[in-house]
C-alpha positions as CSV (number, residue, x, y, z in Angstrom):
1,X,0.0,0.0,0.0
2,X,1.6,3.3,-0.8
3,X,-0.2,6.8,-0.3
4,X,-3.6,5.2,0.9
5,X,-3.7,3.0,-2.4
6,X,-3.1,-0.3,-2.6
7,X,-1.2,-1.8,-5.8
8,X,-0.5,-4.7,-7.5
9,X,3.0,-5.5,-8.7
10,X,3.9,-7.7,-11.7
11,X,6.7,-9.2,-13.0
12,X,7.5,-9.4,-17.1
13,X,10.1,-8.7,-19.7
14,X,10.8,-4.7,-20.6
15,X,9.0,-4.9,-23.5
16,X,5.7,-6.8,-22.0
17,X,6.0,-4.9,-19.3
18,X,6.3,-1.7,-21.3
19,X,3.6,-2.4,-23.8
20,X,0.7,-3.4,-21.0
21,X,1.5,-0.2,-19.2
22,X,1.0,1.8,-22.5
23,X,-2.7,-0.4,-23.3
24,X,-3.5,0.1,-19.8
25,X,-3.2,4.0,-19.7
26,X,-4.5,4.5,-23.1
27,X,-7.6,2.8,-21.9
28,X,-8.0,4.6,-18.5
29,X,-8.3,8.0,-20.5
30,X,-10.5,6.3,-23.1
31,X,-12.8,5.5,-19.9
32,X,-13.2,1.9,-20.5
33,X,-13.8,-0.5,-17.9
34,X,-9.6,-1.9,-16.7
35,X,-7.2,-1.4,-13.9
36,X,-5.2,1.5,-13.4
37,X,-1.5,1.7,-14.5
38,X,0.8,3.6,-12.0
39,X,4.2,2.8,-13.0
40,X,6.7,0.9,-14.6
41,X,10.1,0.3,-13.7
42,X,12.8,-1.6,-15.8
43,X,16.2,-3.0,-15.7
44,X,16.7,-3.6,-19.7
45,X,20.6,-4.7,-19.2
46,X,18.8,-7.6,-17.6
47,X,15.6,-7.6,-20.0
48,X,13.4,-7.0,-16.8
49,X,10.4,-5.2,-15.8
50,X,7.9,-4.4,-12.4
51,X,4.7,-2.7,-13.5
52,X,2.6,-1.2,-11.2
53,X,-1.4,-1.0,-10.9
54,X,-3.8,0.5,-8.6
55,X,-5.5,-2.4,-7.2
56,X,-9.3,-2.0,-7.8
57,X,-11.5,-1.2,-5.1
58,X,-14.6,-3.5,-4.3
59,X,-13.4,-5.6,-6.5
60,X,-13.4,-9.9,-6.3
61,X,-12.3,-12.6,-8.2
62,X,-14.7,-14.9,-10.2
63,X,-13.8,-17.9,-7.7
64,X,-14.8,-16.0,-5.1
65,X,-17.4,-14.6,-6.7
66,X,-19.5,-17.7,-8.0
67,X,-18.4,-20.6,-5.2
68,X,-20.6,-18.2,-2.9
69,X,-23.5,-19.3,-5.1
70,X,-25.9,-21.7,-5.6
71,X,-23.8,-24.7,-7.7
72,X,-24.3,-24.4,-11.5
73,X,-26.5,-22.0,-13.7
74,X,-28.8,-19.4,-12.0
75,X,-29.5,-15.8,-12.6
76,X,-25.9,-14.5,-10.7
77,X,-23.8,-16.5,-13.0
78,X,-25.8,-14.9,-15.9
79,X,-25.3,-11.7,-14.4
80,X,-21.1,-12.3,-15.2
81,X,-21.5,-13.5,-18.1
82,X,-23.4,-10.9,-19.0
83,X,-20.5,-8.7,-17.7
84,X,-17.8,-10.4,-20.0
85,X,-20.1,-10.0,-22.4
86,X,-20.6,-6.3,-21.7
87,X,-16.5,-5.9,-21.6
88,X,-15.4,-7.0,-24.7
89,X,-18.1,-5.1,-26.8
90,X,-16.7,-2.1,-24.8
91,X,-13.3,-3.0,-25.8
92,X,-14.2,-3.8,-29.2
93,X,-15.8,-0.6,-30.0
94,X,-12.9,1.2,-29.0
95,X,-10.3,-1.1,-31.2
96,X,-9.4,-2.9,-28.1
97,X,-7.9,-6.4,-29.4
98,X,-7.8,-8.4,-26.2
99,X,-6.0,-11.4,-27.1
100,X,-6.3,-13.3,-23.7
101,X,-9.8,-12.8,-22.5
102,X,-10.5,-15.0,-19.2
103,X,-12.3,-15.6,-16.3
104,X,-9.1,-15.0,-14.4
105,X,-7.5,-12.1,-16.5
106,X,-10.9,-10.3,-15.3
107,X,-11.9,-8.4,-11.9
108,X,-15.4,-8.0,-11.1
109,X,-17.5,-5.1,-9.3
110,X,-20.7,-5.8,-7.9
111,X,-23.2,-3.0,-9.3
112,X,-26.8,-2.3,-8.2
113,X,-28.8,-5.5,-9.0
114,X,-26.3,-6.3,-12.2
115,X,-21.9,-7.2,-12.2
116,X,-19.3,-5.0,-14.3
117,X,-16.1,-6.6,-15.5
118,X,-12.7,-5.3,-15.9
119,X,-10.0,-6.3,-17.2
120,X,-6.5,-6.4,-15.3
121,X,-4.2,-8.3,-17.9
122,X,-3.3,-6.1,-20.9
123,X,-0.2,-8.1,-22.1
124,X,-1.8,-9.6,-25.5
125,X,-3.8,-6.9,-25.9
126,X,-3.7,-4.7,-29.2
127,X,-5.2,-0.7,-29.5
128,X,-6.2,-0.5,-33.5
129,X,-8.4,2.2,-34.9
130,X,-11.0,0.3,-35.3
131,X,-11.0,-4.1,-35.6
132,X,-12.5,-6.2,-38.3
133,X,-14.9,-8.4,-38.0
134,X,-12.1,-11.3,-37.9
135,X,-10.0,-10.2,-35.4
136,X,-14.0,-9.3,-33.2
137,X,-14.5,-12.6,-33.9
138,X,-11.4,-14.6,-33.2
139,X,-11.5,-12.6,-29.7
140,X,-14.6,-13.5,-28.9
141,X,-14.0,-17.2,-29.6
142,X,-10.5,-16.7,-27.4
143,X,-13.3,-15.5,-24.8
144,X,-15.6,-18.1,-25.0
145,X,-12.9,-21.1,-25.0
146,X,-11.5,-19.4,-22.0
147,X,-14.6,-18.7,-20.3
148,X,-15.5,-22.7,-20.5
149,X,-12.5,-23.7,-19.1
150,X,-12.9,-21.3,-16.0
151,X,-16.0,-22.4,-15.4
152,X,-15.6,-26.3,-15.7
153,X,-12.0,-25.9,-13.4
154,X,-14.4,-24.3,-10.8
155,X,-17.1,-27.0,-11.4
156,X,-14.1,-30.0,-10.7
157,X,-13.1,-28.1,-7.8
158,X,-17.3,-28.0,-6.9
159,X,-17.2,-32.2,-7.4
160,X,-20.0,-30.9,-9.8
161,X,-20.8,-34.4,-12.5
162,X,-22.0,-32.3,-14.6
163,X,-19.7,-29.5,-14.6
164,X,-17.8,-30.0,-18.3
165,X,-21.2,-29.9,-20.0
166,X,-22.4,-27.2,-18.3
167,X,-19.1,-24.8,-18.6
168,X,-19.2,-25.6,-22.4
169,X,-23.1,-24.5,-22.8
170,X,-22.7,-21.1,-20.3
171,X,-19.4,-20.3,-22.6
172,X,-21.6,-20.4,-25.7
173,X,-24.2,-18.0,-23.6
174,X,-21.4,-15.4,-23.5
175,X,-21.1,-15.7,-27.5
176,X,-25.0,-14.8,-27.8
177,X,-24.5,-12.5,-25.2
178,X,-21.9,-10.4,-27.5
179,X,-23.7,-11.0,-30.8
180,X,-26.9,-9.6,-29.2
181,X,-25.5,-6.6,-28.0
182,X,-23.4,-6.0,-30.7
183,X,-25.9,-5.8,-33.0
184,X,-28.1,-3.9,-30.7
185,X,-25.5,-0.8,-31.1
186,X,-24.6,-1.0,-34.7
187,X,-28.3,-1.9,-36.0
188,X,-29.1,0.2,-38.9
189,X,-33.4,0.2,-39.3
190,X,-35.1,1.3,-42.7
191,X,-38.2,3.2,-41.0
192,X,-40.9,5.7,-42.5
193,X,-39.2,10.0,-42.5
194,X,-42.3,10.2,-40.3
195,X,-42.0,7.4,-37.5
196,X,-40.4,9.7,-34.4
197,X,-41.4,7.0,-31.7
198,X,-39.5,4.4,-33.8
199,X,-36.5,6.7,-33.6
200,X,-37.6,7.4,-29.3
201,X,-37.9,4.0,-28.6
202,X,-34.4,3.1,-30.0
203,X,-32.3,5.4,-28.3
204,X,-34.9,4.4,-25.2
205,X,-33.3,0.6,-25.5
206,X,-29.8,1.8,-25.7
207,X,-30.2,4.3,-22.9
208,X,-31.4,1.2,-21.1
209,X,-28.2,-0.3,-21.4
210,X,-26.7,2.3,-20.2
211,X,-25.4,3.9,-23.6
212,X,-25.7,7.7,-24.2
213,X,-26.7,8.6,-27.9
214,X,-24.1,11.3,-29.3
215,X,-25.6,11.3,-32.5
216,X,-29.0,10.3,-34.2
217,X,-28.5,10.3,-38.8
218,X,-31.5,9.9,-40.7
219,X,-29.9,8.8,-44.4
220,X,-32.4,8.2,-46.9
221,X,-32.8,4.9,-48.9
222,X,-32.1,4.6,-52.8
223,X,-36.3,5.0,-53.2
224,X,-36.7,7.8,-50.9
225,X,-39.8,6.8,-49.1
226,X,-37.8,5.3,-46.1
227,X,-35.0,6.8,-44.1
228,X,-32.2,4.4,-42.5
229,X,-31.4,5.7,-38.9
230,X,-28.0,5.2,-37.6
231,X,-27.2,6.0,-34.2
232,X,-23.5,7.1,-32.7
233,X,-23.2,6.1,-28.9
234,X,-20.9,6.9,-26.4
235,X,-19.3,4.9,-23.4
236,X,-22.0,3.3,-20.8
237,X,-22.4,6.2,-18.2
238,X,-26.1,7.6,-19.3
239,X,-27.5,7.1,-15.7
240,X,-24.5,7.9,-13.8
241,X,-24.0,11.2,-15.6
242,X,-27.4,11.9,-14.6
243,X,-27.2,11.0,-11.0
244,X,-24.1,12.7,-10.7
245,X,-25.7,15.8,-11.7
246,X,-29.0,15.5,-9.8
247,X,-26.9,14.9,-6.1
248,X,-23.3,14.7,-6.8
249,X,-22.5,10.7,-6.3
250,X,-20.4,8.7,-8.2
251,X,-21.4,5.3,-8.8
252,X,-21.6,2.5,-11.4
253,X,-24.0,2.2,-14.3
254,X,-26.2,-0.2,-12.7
255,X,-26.2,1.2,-9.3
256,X,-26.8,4.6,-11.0
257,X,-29.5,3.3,-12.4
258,X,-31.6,1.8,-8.9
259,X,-30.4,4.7,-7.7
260,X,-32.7,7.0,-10.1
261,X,-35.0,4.7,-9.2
262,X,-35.2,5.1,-6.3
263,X,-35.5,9.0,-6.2
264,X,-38.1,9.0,-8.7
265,X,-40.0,6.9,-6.2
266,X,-39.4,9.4,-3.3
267,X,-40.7,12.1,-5.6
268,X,-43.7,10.7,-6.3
269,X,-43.8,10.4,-2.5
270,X,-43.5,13.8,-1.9
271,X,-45.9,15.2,-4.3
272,X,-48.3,13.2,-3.6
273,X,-47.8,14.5,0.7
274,X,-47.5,17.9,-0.6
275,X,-50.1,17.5,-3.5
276,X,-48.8,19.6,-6.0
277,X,-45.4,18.4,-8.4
278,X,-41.8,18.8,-7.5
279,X,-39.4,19.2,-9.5
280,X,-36.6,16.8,-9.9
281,X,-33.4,18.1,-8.7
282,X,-35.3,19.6,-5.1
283,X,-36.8,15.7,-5.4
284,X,-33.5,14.6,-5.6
285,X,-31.9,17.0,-3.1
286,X,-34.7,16.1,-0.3
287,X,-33.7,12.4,-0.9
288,X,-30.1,12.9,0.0
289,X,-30.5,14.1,2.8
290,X,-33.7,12.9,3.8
291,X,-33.2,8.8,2.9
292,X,-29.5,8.3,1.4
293,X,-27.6,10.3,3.7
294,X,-29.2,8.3,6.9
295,X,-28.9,5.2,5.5
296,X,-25.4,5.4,4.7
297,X,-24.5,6.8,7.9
298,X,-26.6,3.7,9.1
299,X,-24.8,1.1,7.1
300,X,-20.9,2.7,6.8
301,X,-19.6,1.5,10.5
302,X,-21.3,-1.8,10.0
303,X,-19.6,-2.3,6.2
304,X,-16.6,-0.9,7.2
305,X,-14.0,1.2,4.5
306,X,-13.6,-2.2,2.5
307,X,-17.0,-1.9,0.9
308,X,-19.1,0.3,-1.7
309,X,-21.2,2.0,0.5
310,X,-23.6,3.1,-2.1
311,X,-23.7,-0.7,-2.7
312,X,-24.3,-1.3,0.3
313,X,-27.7,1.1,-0.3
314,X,-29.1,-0.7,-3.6
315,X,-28.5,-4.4,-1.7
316,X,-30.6,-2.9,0.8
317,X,-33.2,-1.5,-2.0
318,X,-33.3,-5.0,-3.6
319,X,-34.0,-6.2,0.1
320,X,-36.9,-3.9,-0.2
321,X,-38.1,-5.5,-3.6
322,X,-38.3,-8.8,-2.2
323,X,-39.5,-8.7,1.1
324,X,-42.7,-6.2,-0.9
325,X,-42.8,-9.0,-3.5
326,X,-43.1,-12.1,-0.8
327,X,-46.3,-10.1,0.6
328,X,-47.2,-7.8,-1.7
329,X,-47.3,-4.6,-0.9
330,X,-44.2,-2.0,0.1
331,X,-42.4,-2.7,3.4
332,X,-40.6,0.3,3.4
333,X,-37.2,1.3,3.4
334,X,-36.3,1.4,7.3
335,X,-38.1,-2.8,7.7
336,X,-35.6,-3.5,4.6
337,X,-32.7,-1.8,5.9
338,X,-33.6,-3.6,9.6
339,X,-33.6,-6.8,7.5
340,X,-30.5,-6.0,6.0
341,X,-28.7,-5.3,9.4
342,X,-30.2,-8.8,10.9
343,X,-28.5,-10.7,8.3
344,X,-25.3,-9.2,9.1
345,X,-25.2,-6.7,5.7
346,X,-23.7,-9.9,3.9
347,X,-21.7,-9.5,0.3
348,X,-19.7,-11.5,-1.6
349,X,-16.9,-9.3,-1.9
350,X,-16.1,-8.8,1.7
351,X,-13.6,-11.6,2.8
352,X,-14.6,-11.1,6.3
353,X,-17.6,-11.7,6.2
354,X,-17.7,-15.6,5.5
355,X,-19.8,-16.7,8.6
356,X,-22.2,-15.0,5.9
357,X,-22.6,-18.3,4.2
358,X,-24.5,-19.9,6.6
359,X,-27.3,-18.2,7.0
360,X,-29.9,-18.8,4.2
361,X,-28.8,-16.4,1.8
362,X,-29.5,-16.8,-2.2
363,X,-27.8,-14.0,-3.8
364,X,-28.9,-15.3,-6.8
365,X,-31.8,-13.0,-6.6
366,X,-31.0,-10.9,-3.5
367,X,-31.5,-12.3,0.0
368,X,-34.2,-14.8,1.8
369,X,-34.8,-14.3,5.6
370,X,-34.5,-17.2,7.5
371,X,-38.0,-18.7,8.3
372,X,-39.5,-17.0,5.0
């Protein structure tokens, strides 16, 4: 640990060395989801290098990570897969040749009620202007071949009979998983000059996935009576730009997004005690420091300065969900956060907190109470 950070030091040859740390800044200010490069220091006479990252917060291991699960598929494994899916699109549409893309080359973040990836080891990877659809291609195969063996190694070490068969068909998922969203972002529709909610409701579906639309082209076709709309999107920070400006926080795409939520809720609250509308940013202010603020201050001592504390806030939101779902109607925030507390505030990614595992907790889809 040097200057309150904690780093992560790595051995290679000079020109390994020096190559990952130029990949690994040039993707930092390209805002793309990877671990930080600090330094590098070399001895070439003896063809050796250190290279120095900024180990990343909050983050776990995909061991870790799944053997905290229920055995085999469920909705948490699909949420990483999802992830790995997520990264190398992200990568891709940046020129980002990965050339090693793992399970274990990969650190994941817990975010809201979904998992972001990142990717820690740079030293195949390749930064091109833009990639063809061979080198996409044979990247994502890499990916998937990797991505089978990680998950049948875990499912030997699980004595799991079926683990092989299983690691093969949740690679394959990732493969969709890329295709799909590919696709999503680079579709080009033929729709009528006049069809504005065709045109709303896609850059609704990419804002859903977190994309922000930088520009909307309406080109039309070779008979005129169509137009083809192409859209140009940004990174994946739509909802944490706009939380960030509503209150200030800084959080992940998917926590971002509950986040929102969450205040859109409270403001429909509030006008409906005050009986007259409100407009978002007061909404938003009254919610920091009427419900976040409280919470937090609630929840930080008993987390501790090794976890996300505004994770830490949507686990206890999606505490909220369930426990309304299970009787249907809204328990309220303070029952969910007492619920929370009772369980110990459990998460995957805090390595002290294993006596955790056994209470009955499914994290596939948030937590159960015992005697539920």
């Amino acid at each position: 640990m040097t200057d309150g950070r904690t780093v992560a030091l790595k051995e290679e040859p000079v020109h390994v060395a020096t190559s990952e740390f130029e990949v690994l800044r040039r993707l930092e200010v390209a805002g793309l989801p990877a671990v930080s490069a600090v330094g590098l220091s070399s001895w070439p006479d003896r063809d050796e290098a250190i290279l120095v990252t900024e180990f990343l917060a909050f983050s776990i291991q995909y061991r870790r990570l799944l053997s905290r699960f229920p055995l085999g598929p469920g909705p948490y494994r699909d949420r990483l897969l999802d992830a790995m899916a997520s990264l190398l699109v992200d990568l891709h549409r940046a020129g980002v040749y990965w050339g090693d893309c793992s399970l274990a080359n990969t650190l994941f973040r817990r975010d809201g009620d979904k998992i972001q990836a990142y990717l820690v080891d740079a030293e195949t990877s390749e930064i091109h202007p833009s990639l063809s659809d061979g080198q996409r291609l044979l990247d994502l195969d890499i990916l998937v071949e990797n991505v089978g063996f990680g998950l049948a190694d875990l499912g030997v070490m699980q004595e799991r009979a079926d683990a092989f068969d299983d690691a093969l068909e949740a690679a394959e998922g990732v493969r969709g998983r890329y295709l799909a969203l590919w696709a999503e972002l680079h579709d080009v529709s033929e729709l009528s000059p006049d069809d504005r909610q065709a045109v709303r409701a896609r850059i609704r579906r990419l804002n859903d996935l977190g994309f922000t639309v930088d520009e909307i082209k309406l080109e039309p076709t070779a008979g005129g009576r169509a137009v083809r709309l192409k859209v140009a999107v940004a990174n994946r920070r739509f909802h944490p730009r706009e939380l960030e400006r509503l209150t200030g926080l800084v959080a992940l795409e998917g926590q971002a997004r509950m986040l929102l939520n969450d205040i859109r809720e409270y403001q429909t609250w509030l006008e409906r005690e005050q009986g007259s509308p409100i407009e978002t940013p007061i909404a938003a202010s009254r919610w920091m420091s009427d419900v976040f603020e409280p919470v937090k201050a609630i929840l930080t001592p008993i987390i501790g300065p090794a976890r996300d504390p505004v994770q830490a806030y949507c686990d206890v939101l999606e505490q909220k969900w369930l426990l309304s779902e299970a009787i249907g109607r809204d328990v309220g925030l303070e029952a969910a956060l007492d619920a929370y507390l009772q369980l110990g505030a459990p998460a995957p990614e805090d390595a002290a907190a294993d006596a955790a595992l056994d209470l009955d907790i499914d994290w596939s889809g948030g937590l159960d109470l015992p005697g539920d």
